[in-house]
C-alpha positions as CSV (number, residue, x, y, z in Angstrom):
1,X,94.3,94.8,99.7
2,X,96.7,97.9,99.3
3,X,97.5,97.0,95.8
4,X,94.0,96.5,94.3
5,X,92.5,100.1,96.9
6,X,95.4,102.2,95.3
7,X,94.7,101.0,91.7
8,X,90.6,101.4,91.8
9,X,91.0,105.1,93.7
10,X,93.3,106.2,90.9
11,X,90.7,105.3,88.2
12,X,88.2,106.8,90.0
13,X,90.1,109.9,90.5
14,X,90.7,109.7,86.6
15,X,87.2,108.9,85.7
16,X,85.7,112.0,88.0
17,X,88.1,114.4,86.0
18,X,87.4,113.3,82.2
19,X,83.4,113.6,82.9
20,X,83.7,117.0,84.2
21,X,85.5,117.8,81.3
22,X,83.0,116.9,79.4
23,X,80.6,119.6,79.8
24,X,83.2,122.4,79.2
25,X,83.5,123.9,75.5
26,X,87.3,123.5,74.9
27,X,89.1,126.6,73.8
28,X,92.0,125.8,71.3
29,X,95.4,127.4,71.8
30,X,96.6,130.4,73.5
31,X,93.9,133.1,72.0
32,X,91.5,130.7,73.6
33,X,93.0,130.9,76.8
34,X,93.2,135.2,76.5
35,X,90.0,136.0,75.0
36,X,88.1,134.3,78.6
37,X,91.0,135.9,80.7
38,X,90.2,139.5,78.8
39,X,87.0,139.1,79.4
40,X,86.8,138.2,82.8
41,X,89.1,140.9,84.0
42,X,86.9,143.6,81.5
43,X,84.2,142.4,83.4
44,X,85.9,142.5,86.7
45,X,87.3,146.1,86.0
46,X,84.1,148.0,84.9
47,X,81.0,146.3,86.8
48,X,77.8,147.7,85.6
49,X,75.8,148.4,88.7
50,X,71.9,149.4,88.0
51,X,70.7,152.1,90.9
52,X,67.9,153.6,90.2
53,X,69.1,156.7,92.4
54,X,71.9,157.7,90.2
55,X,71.4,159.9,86.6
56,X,73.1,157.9,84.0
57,X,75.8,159.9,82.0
58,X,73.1,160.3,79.2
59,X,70.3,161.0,81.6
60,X,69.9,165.3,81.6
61,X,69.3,166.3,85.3
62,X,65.7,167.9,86.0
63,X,65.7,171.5,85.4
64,X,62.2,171.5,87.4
65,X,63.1,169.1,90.2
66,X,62.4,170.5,94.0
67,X,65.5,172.1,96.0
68,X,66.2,171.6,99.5
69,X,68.2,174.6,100.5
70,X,69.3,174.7,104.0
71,X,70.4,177.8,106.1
72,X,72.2,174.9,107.7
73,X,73.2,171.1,107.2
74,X,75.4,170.8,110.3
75,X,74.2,171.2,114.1
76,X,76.7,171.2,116.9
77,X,75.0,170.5,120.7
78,X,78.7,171.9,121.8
79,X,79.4,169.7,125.9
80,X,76.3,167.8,127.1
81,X,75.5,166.0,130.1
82,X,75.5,162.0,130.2
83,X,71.2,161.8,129.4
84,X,70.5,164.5,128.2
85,X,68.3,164.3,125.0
86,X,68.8,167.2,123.1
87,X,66.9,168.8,120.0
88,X,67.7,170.9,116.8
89,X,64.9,171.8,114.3
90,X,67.0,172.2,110.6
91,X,64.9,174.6,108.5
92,X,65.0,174.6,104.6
93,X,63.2,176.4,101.7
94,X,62.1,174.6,98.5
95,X,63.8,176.5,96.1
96,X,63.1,174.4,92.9
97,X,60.3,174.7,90.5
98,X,58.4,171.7,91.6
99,X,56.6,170.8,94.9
100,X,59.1,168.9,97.3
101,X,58.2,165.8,98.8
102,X,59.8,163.9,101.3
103,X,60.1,160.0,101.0
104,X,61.9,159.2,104.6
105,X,64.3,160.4,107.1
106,X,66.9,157.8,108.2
107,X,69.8,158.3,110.9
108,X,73.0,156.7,111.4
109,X,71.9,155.3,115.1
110,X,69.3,154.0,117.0
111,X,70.0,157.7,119.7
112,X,68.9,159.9,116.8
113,X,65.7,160.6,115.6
114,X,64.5,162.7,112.9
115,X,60.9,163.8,112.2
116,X,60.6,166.5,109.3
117,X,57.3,167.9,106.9
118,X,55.1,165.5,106.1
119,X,53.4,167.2,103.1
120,X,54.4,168.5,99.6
121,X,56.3,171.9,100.2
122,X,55.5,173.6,97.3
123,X,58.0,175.9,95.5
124,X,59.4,179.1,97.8
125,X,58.1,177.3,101.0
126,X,60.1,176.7,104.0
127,X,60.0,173.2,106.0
128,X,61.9,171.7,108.6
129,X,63.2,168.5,110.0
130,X,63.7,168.3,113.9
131,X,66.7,166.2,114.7
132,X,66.7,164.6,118.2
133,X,69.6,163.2,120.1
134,X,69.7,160.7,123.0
135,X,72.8,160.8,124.7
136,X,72.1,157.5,127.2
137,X,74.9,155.1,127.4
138,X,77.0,157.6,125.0
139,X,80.6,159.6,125.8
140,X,82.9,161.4,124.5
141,X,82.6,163.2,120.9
142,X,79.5,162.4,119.0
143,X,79.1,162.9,115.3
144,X,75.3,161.8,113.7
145,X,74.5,161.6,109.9
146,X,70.3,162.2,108.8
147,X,70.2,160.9,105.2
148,X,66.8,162.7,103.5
149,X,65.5,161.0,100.8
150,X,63.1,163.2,98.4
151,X,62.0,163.6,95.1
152,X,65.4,166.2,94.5
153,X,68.3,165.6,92.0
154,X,70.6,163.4,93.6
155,X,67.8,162.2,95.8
156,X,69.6,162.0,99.2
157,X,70.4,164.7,101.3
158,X,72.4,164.9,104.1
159,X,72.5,166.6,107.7
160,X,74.3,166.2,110.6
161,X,74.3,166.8,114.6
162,X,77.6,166.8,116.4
163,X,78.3,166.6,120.7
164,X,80.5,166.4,123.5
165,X,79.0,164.2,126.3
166,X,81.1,165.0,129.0
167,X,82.1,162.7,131.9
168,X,79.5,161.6,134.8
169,X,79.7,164.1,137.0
170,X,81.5,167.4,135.0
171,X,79.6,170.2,134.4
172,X,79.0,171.7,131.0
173,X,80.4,174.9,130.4
């Protein structure tokens, strides 16, 4: 039984590798054998990714596009208490040519929450976006990215809130 099981499995096994063979072009020689390996690693090196949110190198930016300009992009709440929800309002003036617009508001956690202007700010106006912070089952130091996304060249904008939540039971200074 051994001698006939080994003999079939090895033809098989010989069989299964020639027919997928088959279906592959074969490449002749060493140049063969480079030109796939140069172009896999080209391919492998410089990846073309296609985001719609990034100006191509050809692309001129938007002399006209809206400006966010901040009198701040970073809040710090300095030491909290555990609980405490806490609130900063960021203010900004639209200092581009073009009414500003903004898409969405995002934070890095579920404990912050933004809610900004609603409609167009038009060019020299002022709007703000109200960060607030949740401190409930938080300690220690505390740092908390907003990303803004509007109709501004790049099109995401960042803020950020910072705190302390201090022990149960220390008071903040």
């Amino acid at each position: 039984m051994k001698r006939t099981f080994f003999p079939a499995f090895f033809l098989a096994g010989a069989l299964l590798v020639s027919a997928c063979n088959q279906d592959k072009p074969a490449e002749v020689g060493t140049e063969g054998m480079n030109a796939a390996a140069t172009a896999a690693n080209d391919a492998a090196a410089n990846p073309t990714v296609d985001n719609p949110n990034v100006a191509s190198e050809t692309e001129a930016p938007n002399p006209n596009a809206p400006v966010m300009t901040f009198t701040e992009t970073e809040y710090n709440f300095g030491d909290i208490k555990p609980g405490d929800v806490v609130k900063h309002t960021f203010n900004f003036t639209n200092s581009g040519k073009s009414p500003l617009l903004i898409e969405n508001a995002t934070a890095s956690c579920g404990c912050t929450t933004p809610n900004w202007t609603k409609d167009p700010i038009a060019p020299g106006a002022k709007g703000t976006i109200e960060v607030q912070f949740d401190s409930h089952g938080k300690s220690g130091l505390q740092n908390k990215q907003v990303a803004i996304r509007a109709n501004t060249q790049p099109s995401i904008t960042q803020i950020a809130i910072r705190a302390n939540i201090l022990p149960e039971g220390e008071a903040a200074k």
